[in-house]
Backbone atoms as SQL, in Angstrom:
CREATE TABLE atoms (id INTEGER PRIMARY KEY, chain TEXT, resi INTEGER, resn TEXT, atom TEXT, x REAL, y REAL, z REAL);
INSERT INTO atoms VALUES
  (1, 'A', 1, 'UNK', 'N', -114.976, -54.073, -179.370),
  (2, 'A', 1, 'UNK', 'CA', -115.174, -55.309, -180.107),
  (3, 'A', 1, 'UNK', 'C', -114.979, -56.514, -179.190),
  (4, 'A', 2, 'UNK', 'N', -114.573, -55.765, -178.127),
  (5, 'A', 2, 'UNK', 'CA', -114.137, -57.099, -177.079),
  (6, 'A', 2, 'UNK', 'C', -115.423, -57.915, -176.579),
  (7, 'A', 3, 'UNK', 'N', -116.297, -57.007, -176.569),
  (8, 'A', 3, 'UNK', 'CA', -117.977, -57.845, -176.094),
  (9, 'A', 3, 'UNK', 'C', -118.344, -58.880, -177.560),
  (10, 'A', 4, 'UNK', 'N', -119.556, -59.490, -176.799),
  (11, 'A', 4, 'UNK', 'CA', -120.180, -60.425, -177.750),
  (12, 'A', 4, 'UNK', 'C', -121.248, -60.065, -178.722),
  (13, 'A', 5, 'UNK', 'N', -121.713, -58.557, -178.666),
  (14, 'A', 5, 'UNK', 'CA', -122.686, -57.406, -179.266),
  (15, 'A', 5, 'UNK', 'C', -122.607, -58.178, -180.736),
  (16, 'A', 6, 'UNK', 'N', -121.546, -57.578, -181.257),
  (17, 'A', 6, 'UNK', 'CA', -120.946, -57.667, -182.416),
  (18, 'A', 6, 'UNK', 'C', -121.114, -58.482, -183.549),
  (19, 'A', 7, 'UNK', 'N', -121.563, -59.692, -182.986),
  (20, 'A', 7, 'UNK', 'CA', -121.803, -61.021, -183.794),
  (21, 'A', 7, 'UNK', 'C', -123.136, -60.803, -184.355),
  (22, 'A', 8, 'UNK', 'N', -124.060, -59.842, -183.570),
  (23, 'A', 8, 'UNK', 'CA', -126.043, -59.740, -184.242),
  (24, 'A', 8, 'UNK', 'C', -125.059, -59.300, -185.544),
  (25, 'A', 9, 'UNK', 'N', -124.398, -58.655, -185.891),
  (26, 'A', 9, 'UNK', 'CA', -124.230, -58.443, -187.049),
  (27, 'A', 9, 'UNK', 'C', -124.236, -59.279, -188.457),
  (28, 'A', 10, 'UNK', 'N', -123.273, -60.548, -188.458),
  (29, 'A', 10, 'UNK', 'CA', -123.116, -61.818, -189.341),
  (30, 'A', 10, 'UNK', 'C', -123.938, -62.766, -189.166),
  (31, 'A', 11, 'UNK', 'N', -124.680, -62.716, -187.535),
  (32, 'A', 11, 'UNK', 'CA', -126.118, -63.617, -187.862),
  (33, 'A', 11, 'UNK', 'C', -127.326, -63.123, -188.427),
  (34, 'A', 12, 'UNK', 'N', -127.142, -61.705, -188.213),
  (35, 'A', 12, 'UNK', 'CA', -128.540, -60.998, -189.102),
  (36, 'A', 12, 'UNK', 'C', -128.027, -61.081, -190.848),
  (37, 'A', 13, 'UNK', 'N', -126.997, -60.668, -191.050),
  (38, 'A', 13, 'UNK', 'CA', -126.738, -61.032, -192.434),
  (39, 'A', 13, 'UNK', 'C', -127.048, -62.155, -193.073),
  (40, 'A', 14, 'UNK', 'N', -126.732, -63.325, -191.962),
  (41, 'A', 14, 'UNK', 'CA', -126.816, -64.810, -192.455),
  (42, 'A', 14, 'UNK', 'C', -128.055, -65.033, -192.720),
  (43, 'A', 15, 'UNK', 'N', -129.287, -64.400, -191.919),
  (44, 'A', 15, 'UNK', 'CA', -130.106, -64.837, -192.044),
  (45, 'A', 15, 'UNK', 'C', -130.990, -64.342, -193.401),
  (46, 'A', 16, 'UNK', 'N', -130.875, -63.147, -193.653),
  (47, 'A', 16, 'UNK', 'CA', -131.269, -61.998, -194.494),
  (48, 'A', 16, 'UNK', 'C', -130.443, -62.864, -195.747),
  (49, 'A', 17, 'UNK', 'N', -129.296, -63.711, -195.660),
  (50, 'A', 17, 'UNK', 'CA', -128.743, -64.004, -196.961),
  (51, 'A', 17, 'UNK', 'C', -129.377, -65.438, -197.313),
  (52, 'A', 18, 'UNK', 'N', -130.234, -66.070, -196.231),
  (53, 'A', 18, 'UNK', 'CA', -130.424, -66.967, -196.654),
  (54, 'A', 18, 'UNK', 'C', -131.899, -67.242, -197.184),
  (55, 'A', 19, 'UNK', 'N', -132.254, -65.812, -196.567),
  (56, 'A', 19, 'UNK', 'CA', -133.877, -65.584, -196.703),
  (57, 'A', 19, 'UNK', 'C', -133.963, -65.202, -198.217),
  (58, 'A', 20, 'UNK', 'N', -133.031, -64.520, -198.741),
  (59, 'A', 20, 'UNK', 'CA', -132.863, -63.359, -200.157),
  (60, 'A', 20, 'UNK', 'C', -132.409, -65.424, -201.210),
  (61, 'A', 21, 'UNK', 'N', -132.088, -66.147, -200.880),
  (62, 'A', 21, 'UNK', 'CA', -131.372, -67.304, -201.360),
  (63, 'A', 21, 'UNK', 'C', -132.644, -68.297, -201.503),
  (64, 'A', 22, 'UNK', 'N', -133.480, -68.597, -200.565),
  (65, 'A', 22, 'UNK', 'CA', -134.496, -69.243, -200.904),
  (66, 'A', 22, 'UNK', 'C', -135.679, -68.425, -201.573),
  (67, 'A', 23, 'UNK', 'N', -135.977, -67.484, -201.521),
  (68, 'A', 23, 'UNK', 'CA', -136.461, -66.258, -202.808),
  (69, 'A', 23, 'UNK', 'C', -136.510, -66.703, -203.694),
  (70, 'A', 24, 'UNK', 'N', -134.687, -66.693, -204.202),
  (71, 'A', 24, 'UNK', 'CA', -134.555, -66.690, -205.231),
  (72, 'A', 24, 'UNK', 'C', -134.473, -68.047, -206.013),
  (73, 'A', 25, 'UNK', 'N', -134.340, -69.054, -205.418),
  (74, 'A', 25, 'UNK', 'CA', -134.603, -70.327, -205.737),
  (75, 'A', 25, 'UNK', 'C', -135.651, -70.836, -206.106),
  (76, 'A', 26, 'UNK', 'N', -136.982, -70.534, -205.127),
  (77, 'A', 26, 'UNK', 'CA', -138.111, -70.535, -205.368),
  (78, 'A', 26, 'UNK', 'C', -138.583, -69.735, -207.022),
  (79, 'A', 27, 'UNK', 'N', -138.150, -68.753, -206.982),
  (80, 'A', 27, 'UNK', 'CA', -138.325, -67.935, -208.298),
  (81, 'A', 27, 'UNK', 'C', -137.943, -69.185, -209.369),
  (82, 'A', 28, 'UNK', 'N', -136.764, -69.404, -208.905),
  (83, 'A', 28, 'UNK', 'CA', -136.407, -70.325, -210.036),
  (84, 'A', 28, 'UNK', 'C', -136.329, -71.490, -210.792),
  (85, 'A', 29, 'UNK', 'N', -137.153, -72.253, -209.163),
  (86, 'A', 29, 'UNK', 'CA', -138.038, -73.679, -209.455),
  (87, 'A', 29, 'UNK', 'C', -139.496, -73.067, -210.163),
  (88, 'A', 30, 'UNK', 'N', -140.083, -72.168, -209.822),
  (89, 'A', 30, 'UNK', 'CA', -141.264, -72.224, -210.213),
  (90, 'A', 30, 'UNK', 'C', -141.655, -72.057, -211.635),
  (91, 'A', 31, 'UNK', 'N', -140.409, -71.289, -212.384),
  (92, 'A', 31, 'UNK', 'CA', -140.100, -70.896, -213.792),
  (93, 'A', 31, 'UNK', 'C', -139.768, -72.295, -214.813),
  (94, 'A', 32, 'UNK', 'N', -138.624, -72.791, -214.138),
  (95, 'A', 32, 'UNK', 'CA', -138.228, -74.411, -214.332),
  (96, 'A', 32, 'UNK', 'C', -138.963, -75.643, -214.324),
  (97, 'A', 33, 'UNK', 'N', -139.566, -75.685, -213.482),
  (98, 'A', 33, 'UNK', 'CA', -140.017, -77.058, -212.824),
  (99, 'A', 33, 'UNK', 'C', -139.297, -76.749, -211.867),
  (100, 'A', 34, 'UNK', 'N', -139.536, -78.114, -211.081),
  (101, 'A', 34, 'UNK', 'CA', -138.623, -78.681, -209.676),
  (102, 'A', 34, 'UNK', 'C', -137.737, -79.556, -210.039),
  (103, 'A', 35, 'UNK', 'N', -136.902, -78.966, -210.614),
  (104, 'A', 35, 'UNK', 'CA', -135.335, -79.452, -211.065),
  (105, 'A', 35, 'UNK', 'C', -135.485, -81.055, -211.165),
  (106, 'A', 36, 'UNK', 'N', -136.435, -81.737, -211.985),
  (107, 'A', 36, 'UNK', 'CA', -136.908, -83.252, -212.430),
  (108, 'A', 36, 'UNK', 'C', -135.304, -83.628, -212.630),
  (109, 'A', 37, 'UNK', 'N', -134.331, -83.530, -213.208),
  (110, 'A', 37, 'UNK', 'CA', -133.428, -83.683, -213.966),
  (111, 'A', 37, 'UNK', 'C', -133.639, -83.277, -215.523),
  (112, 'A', 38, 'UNK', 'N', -134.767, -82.806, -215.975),
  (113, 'A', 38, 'UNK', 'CA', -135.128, -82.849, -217.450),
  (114, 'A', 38, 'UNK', 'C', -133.474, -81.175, -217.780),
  (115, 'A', 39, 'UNK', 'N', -133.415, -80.463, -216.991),
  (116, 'A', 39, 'UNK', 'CA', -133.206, -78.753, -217.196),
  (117, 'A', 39, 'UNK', 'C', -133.659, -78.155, -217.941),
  (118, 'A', 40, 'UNK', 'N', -134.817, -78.689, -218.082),
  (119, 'A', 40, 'UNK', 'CA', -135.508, -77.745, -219.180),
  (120, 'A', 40, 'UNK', 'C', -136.344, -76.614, -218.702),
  (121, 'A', 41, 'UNK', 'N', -135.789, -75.708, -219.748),
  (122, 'A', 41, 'UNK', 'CA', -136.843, -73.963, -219.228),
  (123, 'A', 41, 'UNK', 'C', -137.967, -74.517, -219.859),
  (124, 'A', 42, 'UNK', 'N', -138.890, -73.959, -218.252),
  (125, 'A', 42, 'UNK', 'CA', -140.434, -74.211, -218.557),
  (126, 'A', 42, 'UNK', 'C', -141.050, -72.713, -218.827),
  (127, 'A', 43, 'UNK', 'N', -140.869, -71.702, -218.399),
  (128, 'A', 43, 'UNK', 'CA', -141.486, -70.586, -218.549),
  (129, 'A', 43, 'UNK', 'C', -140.261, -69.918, -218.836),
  (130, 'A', 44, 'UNK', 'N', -140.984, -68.755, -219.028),
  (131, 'A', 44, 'UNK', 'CA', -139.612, -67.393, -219.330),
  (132, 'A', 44, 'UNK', 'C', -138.762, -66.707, -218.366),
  (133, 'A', 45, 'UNK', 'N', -137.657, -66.413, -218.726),
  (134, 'A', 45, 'UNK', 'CA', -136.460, -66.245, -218.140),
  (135, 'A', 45, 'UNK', 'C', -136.890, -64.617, -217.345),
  (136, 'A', 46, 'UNK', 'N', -137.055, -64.797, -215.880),
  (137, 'A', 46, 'UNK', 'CA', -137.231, -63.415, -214.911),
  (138, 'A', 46, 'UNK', 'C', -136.401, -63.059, -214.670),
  (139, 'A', 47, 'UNK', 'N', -136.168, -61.734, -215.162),
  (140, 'A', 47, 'UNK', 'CA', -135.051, -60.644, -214.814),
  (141, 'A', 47, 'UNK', 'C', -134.584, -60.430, -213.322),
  (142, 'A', 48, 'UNK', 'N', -136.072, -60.732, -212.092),
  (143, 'A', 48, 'UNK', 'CA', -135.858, -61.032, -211.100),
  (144, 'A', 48, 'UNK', 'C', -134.745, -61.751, -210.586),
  (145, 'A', 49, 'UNK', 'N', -134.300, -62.667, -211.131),
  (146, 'A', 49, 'UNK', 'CA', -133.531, -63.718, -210.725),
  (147, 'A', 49, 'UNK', 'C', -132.724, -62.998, -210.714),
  (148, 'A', 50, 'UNK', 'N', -131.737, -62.316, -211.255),
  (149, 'A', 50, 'UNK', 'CA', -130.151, -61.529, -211.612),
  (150, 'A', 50, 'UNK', 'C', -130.639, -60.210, -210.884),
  (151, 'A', 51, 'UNK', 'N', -131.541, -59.611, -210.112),
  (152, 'A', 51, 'UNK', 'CA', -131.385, -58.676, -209.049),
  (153, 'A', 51, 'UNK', 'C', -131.246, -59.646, -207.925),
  (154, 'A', 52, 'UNK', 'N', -132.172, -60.359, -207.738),
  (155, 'A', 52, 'UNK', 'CA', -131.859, -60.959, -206.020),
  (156, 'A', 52, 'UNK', 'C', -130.166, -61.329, -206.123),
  (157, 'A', 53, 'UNK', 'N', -129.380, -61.985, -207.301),
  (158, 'A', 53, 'UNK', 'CA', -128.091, -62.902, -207.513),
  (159, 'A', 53, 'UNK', 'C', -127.326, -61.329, -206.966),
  (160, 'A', 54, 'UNK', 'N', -127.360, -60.202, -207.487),
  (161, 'A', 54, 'UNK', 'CA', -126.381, -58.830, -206.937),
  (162, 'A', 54, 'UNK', 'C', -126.616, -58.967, -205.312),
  (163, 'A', 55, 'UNK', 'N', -128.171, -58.610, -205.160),
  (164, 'A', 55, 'UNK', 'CA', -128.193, -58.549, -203.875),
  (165, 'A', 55, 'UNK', 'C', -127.583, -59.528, -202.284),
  (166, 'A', 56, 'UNK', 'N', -127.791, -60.939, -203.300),
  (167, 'A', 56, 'UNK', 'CA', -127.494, -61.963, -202.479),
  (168, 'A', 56, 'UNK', 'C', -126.372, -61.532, -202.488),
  (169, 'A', 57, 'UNK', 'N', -125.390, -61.442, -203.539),
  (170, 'A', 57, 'UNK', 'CA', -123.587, -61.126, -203.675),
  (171, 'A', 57, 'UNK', 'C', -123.413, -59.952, -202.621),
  (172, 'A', 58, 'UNK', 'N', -124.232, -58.858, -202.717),
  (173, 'A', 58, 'UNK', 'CA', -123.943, -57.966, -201.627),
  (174, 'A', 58, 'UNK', 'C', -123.876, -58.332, -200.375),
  (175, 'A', 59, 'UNK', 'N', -124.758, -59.032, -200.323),
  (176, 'A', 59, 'UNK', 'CA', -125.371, -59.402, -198.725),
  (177, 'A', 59, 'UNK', 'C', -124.016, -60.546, -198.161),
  (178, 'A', 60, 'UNK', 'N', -123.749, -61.585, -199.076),
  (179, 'A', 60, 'UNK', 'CA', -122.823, -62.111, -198.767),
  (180, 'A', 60, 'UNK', 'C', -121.598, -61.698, -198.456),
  (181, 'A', 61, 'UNK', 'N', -121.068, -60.663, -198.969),
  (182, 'A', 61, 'UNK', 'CA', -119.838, -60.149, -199.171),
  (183, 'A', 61, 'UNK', 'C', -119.511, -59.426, -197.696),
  (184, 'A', 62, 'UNK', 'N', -120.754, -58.536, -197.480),
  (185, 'A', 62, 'UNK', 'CA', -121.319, -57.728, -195.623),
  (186, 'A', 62, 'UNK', 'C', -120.575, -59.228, -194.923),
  (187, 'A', 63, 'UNK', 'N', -121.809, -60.585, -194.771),
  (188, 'A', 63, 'UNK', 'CA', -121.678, -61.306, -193.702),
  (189, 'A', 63, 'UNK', 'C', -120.027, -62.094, -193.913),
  (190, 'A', 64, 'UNK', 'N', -119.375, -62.612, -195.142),
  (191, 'A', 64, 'UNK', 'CA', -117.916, -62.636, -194.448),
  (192, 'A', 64, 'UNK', 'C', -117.267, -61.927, -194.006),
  (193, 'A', 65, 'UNK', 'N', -116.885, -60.361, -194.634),
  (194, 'A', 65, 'UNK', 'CA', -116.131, -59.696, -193.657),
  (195, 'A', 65, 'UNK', 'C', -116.696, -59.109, -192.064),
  (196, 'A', 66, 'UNK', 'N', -118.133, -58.940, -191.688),
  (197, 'A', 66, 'UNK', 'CA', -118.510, -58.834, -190.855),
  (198, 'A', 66, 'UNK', 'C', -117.985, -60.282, -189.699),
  (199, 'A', 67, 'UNK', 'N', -117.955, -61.892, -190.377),
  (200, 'A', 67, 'UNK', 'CA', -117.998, -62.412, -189.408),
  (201, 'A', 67, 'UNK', 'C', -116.487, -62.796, -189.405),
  (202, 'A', 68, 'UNK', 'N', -115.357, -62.193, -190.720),
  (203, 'A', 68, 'UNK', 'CA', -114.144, -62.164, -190.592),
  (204, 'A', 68, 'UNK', 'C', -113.400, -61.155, -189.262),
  (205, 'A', 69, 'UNK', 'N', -114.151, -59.754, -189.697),
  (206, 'A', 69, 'UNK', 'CA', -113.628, -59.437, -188.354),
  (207, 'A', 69, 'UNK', 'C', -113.915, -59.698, -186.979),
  (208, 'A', 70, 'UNK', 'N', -115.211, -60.016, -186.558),
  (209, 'A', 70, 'UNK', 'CA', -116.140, -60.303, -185.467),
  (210, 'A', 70, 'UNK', 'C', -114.882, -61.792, -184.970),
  (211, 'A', 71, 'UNK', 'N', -114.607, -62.641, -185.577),
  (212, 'A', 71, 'UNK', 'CA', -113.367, -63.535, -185.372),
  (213, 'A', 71, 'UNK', 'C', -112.269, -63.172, -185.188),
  (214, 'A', 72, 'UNK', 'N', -111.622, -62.357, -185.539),
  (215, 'A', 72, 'UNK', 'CA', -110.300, -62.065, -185.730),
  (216, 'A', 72, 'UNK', 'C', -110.442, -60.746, -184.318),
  (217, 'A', 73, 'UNK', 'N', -111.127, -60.104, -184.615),
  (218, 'A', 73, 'UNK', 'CA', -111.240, -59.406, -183.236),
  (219, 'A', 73, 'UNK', 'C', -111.738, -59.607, -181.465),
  (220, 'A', 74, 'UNK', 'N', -112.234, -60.642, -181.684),
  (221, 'A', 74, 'UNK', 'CA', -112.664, -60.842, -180.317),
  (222, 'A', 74, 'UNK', 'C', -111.904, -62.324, -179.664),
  (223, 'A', 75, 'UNK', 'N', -112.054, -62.232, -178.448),
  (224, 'A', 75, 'UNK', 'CA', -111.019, -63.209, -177.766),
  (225, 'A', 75, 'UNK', 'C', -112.285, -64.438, -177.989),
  (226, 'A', 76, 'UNK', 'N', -111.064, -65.496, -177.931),
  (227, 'A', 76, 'UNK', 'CA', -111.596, -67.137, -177.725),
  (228, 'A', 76, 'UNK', 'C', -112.817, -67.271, -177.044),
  (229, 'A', 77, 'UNK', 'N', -113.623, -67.946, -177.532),
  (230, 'A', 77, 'UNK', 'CA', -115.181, -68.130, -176.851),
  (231, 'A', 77, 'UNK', 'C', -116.202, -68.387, -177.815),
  (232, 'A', 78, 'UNK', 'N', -117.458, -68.667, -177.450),
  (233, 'A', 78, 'UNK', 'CA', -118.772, -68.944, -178.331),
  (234, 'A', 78, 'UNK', 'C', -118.730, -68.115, -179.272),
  (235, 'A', 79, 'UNK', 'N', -118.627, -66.530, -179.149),
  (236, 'A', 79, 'UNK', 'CA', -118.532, -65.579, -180.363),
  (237, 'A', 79, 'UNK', 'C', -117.976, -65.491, -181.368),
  (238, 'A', 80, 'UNK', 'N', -116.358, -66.170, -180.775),
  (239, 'A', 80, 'UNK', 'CA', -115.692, -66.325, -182.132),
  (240, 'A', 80, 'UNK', 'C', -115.896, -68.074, -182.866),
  (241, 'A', 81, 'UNK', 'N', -116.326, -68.861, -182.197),
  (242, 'A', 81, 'UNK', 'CA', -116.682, -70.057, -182.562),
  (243, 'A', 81, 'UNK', 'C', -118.376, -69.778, -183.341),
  (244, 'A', 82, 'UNK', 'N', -118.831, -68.565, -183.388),
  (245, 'A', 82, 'UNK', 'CA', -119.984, -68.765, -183.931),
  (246, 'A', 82, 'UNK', 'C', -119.380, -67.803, -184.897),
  (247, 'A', 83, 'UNK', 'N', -118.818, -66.889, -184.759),
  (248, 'A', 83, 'UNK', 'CA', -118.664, -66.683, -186.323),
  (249, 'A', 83, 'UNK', 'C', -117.456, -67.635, -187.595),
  (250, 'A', 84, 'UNK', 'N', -116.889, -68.303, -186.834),
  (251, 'A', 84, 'UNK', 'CA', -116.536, -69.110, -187.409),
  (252, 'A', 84, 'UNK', 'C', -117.044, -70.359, -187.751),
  (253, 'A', 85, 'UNK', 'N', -118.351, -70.296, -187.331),
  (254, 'A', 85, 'UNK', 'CA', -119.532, -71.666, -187.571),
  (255, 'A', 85, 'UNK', 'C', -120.243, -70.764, -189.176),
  (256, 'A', 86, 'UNK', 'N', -120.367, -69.261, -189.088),
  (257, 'A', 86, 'UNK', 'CA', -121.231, -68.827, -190.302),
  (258, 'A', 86, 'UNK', 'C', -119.944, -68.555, -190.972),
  (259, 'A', 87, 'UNK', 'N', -119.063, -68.553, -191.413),
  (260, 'A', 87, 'UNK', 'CA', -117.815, -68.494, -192.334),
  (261, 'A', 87, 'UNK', 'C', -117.761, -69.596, -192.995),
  (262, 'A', 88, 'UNK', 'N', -118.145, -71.008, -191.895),
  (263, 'A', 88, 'UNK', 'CA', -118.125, -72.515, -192.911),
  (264, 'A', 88, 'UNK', 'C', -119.117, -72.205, -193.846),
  (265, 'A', 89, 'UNK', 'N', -120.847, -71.650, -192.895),
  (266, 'A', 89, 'UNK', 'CA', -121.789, -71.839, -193.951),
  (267, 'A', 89, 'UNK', 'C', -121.858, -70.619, -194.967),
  (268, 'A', 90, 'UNK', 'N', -121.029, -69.535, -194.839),
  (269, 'A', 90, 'UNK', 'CA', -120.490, -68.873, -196.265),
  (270, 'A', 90, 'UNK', 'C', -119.868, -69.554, -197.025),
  (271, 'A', 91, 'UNK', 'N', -118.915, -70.603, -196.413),
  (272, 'A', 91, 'UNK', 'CA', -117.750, -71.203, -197.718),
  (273, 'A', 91, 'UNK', 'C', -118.968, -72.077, -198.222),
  (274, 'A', 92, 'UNK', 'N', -120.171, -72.720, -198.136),
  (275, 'A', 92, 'UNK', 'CA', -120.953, -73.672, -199.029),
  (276, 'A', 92, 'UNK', 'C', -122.377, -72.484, -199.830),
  (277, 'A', 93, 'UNK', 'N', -122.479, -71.565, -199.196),
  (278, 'A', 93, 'UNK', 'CA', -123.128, -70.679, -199.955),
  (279, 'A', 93, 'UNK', 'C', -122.374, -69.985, -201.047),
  (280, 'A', 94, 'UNK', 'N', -120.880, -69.861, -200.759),
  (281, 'A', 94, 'UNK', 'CA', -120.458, -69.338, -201.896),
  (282, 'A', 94, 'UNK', 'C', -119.949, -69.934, -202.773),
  (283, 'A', 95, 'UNK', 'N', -119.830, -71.893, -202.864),
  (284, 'A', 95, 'UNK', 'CA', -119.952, -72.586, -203.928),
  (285, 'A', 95, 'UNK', 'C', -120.767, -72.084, -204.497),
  (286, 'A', 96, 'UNK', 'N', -122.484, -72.263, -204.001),
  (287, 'A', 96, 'UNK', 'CA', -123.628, -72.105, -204.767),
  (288, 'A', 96, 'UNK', 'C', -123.243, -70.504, -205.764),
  (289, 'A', 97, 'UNK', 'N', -123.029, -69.404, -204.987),
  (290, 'A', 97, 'UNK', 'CA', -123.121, -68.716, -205.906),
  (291, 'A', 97, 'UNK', 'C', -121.420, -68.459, -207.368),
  (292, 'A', 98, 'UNK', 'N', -120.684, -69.415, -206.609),
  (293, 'A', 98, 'UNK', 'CA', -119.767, -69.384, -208.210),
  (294, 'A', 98, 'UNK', 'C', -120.154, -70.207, -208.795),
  (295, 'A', 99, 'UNK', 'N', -121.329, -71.066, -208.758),
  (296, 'A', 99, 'UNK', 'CA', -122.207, -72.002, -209.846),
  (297, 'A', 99, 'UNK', 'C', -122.697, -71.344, -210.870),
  (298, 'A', 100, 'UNK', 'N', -123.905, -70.391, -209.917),
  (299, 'A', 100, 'UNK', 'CA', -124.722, -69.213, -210.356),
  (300, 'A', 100, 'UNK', 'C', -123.987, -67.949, -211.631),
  (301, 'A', 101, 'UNK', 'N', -122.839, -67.367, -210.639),
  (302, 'A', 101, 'UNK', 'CA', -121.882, -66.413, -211.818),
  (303, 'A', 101, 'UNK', 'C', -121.137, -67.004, -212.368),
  (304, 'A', 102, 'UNK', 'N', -121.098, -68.715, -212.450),
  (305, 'A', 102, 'UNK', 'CA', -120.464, -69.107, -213.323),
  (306, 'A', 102, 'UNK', 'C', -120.737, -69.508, -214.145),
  (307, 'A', 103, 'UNK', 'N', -122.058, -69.292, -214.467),
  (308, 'A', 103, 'UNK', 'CA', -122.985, -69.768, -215.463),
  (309, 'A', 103, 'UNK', 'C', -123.305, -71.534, -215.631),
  (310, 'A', 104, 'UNK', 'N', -123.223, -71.844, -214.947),
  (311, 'A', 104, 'UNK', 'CA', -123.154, -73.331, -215.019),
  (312, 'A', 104, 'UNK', 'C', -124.692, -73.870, -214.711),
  (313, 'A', 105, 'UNK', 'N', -125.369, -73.034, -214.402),
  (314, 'A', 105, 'UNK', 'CA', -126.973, -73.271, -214.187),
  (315, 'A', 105, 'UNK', 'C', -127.530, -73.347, -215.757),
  (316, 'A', 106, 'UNK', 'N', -127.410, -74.292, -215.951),
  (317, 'A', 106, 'UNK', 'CA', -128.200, -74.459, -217.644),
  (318, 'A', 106, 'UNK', 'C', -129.800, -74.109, -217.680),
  (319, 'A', 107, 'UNK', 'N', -130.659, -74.090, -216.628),
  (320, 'A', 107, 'UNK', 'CA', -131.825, -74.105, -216.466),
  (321, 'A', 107, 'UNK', 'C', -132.016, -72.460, -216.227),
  (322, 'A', 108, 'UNK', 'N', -131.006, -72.161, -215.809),
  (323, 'A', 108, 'UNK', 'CA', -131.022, -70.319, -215.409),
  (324, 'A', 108, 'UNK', 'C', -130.390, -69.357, -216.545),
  (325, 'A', 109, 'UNK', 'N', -130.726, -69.162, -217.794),
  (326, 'A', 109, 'UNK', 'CA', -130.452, -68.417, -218.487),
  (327, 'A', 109, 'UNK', 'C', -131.371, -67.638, -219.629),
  (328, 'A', 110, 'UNK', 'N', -130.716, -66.637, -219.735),
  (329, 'A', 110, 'UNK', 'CA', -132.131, -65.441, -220.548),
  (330, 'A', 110, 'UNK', 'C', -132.500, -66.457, -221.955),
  (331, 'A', 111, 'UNK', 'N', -131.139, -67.310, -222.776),
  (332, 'A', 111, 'UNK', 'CA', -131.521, -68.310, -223.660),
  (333, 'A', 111, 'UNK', 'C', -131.005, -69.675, -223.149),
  (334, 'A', 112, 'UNK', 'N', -131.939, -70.175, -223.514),
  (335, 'A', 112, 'UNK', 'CA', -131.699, -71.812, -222.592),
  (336, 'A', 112, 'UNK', 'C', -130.530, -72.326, -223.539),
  (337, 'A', 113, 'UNK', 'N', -129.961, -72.966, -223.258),
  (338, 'A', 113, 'UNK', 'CA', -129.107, -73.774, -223.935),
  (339, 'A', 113, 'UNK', 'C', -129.532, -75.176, -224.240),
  (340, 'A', 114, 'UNK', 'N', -130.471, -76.217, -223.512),
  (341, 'A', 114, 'UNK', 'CA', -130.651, -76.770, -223.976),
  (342, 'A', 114, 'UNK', 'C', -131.652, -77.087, -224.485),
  (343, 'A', 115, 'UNK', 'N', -132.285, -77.753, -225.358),
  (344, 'A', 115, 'UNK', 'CA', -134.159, -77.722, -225.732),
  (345, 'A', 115, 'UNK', 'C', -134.572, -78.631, -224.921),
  (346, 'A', 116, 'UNK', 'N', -135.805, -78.737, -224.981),
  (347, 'A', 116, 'UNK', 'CA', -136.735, -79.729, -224.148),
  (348, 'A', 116, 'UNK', 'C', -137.314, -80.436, -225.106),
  (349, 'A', 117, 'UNK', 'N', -136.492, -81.582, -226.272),
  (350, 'A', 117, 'UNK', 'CA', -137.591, -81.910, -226.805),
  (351, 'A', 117, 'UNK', 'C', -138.767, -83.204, -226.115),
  (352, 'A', 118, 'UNK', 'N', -137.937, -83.823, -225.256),
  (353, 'A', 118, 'UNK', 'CA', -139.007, -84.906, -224.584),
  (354, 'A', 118, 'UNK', 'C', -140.003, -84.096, -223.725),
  (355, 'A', 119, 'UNK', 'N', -139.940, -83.252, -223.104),
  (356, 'A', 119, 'UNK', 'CA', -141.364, -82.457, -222.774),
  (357, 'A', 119, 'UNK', 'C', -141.768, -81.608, -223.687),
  (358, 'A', 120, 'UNK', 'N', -141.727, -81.461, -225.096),
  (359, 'A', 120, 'UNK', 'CA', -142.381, -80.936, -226.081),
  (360, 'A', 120, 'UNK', 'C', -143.153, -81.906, -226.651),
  (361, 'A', 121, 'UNK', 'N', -142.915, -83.599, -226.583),
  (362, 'A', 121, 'UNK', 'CA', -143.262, -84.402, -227.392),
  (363, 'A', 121, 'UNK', 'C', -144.195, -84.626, -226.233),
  (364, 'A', 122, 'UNK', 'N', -144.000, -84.850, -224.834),
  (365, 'A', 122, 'UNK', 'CA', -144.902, -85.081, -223.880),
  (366, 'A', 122, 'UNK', 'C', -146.453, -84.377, -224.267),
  (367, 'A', 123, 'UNK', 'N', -145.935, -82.760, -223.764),
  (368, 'A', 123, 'UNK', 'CA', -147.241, -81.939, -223.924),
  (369, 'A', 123, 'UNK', 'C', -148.543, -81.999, -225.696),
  (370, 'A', 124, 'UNK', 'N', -147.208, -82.413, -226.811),
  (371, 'A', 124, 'UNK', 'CA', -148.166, -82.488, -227.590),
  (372, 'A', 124, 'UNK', 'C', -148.810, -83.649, -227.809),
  (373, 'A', 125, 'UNK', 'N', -148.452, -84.837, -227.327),
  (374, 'A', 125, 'UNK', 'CA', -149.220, -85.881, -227.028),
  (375, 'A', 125, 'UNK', 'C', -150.551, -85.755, -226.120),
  (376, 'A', 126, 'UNK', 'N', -150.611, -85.013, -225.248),
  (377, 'A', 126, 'UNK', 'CA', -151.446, -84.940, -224.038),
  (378, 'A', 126, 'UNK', 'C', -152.985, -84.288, -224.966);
């Protein structure tokens, strides 16, 4: 663990977690809108969304302890300063996802919580 090998590990994760993260975002603007401020569900709720959210959780869970130990095991240098550069950008990815399992995405749910009546009154005007 003493070499610098070690680290492809938490940058391939990082990247794979961030690739699986804009996926799933995309999925979820395109269902929504582009988050206008309205939160209103525009189309129907994809089951998609809550497989990529496990997977992302998996994937995340690999790249901290991967870049927890990759730090904690290797001596002072770029290696451990880079996995301690993807540990910051885990601590702001994993706001996003206690948003996500915390249900606090009003726009992301199988029943919306809130209605849309000003884009209901929009479209039937049109």
């Amino acid at each position: 663990m003493r070499h610098g090998r070690w680290i492809a590990v938490p940058i391939v994760s990082t990247v794979v977690l961030l690739v699986l993260l804009a996926l799933r975002i995309r999925i979820v603007i395109q269902r929504t809108g582009h988050w206008s401020g309205e939160t209103c569900v525009i189309g129907p709720y994809n089951p998609a969304e809550r497989t990529y959210l496990y997977v992302i959780t998996a994937v995340f869970v690999l790249t901290v302890v991967s870049a927890v130990v990759v730090a904690v095991r290797t001596g002072p240098g770029a290696v451990r300063w880079t996995a301690i550069a993807l540990l910051a950008l885990c601590a702001v990815i994993g706001l996003y996802l206690l948003t996500v399992w915390g249900g606090l995405e009003s726009n992301n749910k199988p029943i919306p919580e809130e209605p849309c009546p000003t884009l209901k009154e929009r479209h039937a005007n049109e």
